[in-house]
Jmol script that loads the backbone (N, CA, C; Angstrom):
load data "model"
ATOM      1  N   UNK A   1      74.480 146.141 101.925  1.00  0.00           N
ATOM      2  CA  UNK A   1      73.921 144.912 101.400  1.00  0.00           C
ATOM      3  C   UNK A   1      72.766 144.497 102.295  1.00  0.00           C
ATOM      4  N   UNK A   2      71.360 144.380 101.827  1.00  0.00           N
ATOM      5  CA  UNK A   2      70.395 143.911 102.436  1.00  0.00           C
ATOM      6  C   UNK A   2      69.766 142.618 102.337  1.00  0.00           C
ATOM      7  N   UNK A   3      70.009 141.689 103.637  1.00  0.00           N
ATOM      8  CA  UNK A   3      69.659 140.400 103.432  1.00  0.00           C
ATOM      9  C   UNK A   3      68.418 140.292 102.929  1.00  0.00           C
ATOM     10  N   UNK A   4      68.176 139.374 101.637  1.00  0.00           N
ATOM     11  CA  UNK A   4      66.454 138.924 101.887  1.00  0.00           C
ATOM     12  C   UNK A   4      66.191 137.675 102.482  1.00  0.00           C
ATOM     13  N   UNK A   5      66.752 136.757 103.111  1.00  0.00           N
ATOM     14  CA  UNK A   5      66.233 135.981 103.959  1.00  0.00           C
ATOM     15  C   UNK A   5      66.111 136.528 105.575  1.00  0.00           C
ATOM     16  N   UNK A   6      64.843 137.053 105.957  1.00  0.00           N
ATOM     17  CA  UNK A   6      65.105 137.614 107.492  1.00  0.00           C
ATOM     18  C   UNK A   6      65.219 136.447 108.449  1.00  0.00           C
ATOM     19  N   UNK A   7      65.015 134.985 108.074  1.00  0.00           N
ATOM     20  CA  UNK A   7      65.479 134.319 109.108  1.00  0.00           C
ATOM     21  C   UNK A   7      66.778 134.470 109.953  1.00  0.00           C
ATOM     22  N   UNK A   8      66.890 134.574 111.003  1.00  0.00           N
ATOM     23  CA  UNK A   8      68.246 134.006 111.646  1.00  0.00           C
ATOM     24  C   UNK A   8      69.137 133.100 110.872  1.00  0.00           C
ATOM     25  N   UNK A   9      70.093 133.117 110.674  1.00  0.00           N
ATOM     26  CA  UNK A   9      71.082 131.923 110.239  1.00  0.00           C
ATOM     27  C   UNK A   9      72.284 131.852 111.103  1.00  0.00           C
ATOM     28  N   UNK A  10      72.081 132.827 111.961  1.00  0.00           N
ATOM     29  CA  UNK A  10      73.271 132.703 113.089  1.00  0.00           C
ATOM     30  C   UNK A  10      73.764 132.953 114.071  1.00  0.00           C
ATOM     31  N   UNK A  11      74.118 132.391 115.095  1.00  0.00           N
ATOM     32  CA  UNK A  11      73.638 132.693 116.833  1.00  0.00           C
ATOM     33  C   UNK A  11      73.611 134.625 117.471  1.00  0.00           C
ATOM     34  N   UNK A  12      73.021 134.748 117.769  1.00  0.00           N
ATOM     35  CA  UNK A  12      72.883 135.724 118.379  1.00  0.00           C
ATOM     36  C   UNK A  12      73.856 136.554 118.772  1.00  0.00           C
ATOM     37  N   UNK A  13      75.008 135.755 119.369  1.00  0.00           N
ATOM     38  CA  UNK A  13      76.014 136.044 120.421  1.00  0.00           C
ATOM     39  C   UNK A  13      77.012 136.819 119.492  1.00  0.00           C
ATOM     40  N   UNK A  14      77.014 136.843 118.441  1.00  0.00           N
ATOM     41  CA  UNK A  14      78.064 137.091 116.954  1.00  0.00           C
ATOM     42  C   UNK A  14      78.038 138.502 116.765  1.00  0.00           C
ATOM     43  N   UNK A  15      78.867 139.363 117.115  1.00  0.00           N
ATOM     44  CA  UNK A  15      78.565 140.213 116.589  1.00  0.00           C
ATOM     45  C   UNK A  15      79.605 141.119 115.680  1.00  0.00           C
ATOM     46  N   UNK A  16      79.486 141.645 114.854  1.00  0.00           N
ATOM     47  CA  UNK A  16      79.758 142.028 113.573  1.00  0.00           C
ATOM     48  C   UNK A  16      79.567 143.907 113.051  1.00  0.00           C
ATOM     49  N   UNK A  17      79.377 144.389 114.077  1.00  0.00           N
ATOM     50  CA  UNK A  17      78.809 145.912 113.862  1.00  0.00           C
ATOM     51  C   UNK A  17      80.040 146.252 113.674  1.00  0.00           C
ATOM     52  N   UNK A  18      81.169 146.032 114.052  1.00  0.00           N
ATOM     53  CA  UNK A  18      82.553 146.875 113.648  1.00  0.00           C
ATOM     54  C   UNK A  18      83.134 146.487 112.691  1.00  0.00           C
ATOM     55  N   UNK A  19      82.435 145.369 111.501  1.00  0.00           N
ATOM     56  CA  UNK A  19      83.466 144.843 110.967  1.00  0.00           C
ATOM     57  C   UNK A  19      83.111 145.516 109.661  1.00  0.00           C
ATOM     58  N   UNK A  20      84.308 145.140 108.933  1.00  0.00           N
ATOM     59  CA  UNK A  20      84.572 146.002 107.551  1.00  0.00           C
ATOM     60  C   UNK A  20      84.277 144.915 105.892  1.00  0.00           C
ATOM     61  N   UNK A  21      83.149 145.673 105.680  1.00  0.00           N
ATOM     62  CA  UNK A  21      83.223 144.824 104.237  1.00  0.00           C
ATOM     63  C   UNK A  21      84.277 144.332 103.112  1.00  0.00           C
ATOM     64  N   UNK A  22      84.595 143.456 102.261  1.00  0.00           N
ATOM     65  CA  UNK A  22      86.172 143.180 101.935  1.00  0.00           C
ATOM     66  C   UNK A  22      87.375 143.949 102.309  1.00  0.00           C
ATOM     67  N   UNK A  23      87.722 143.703 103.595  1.00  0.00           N
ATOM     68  CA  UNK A  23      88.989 144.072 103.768  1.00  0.00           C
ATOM     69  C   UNK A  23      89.920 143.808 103.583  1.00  0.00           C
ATOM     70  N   UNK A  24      90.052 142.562 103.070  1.00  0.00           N
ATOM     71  CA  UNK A  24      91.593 141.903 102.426  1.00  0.00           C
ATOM     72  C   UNK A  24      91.353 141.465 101.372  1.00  0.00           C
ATOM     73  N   UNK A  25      89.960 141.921 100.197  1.00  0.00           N
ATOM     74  CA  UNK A  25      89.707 141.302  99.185  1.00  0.00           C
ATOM     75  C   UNK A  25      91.113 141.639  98.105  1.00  0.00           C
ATOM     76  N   UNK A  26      91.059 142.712  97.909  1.00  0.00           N
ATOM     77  CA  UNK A  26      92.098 143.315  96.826  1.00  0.00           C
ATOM     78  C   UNK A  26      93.306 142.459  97.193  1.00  0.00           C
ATOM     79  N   UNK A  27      94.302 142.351  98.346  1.00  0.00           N
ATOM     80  CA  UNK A  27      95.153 141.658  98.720  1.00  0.00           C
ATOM     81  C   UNK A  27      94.954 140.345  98.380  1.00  0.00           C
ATOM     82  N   UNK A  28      93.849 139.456  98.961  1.00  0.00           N
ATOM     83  CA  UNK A  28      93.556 138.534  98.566  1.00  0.00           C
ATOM     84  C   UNK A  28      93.813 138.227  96.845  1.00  0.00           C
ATOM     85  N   UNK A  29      92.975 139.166  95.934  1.00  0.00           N
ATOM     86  CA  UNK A  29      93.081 138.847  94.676  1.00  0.00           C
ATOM     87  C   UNK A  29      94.360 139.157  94.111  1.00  0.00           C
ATOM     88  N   UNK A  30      95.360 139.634  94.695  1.00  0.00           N
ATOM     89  CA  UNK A  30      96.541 139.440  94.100  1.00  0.00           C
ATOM     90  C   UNK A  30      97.513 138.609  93.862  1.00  0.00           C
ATOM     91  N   UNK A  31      96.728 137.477  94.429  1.00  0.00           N
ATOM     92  CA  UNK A  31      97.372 136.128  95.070  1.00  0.00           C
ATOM     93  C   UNK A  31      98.343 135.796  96.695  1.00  0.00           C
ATOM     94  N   UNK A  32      98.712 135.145  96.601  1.00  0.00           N
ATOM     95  CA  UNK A  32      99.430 134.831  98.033  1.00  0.00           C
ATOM     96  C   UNK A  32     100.959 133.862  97.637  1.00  0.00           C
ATOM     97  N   UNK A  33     101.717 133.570  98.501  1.00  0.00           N
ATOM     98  CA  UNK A  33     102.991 133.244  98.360  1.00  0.00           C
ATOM     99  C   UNK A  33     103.138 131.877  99.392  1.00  0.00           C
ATOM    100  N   UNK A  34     102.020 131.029  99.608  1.00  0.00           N
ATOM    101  CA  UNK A  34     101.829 130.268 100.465  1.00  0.00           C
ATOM    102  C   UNK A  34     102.010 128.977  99.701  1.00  0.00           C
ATOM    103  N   UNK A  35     103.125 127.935  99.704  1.00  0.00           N
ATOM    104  CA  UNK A  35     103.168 126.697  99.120  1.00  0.00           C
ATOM    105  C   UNK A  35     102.818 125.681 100.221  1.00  0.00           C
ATOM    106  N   UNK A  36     102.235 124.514  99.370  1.00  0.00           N
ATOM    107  CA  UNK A  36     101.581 123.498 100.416  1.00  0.00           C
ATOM    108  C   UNK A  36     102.782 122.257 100.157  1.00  0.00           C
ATOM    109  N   UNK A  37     102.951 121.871 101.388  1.00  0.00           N
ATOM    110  CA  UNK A  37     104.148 120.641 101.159  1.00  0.00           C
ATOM    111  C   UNK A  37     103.163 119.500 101.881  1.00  0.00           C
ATOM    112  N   UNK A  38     103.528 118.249 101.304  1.00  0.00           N
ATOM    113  CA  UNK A  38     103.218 116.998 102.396  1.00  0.00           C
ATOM    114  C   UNK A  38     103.807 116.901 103.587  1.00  0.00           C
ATOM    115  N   UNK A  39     103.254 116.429 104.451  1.00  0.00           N
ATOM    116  CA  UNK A  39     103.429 116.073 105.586  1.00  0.00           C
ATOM    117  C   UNK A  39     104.865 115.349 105.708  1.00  0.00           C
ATOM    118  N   UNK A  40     105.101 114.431 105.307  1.00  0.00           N
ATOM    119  CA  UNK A  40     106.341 113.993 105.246  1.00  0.00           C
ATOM    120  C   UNK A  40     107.418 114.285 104.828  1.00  0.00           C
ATOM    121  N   UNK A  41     107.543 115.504 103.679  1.00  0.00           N
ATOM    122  CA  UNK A  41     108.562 116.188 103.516  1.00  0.00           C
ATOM    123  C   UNK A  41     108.548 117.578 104.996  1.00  0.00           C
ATOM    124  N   UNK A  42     106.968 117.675 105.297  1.00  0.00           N
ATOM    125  CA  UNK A  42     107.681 118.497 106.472  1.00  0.00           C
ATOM    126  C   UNK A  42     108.534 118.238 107.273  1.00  0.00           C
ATOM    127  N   UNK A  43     108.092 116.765 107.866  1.00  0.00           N
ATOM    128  CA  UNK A  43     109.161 115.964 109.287  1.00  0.00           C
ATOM    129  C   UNK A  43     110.699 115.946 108.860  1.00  0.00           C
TER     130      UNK A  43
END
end "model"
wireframe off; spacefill off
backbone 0.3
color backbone group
């Protein structure tokens, strides 16, 4: 994938050469098993 904005958009220090393009996409799109509770039923 080739950016067309060549500005910078992000600090320098970041680096990203080992990382892997969607690696948890497929997983991701299968959904997840994560329910959200209120706070007060947590306590």
């Amino acid at each position: 994938m080739k950016r067309k904005n060549k500005e910078p958009d992000m600090l320098g220090e970041y680096d990203f050469s080992k990382g892997v393009w969607s690696k948890y996409a497929r997983r991701y799109a299968e959904g997840s098993n994560v329910g959200i509770i209120e706070p007060d039923v947590f306590k």
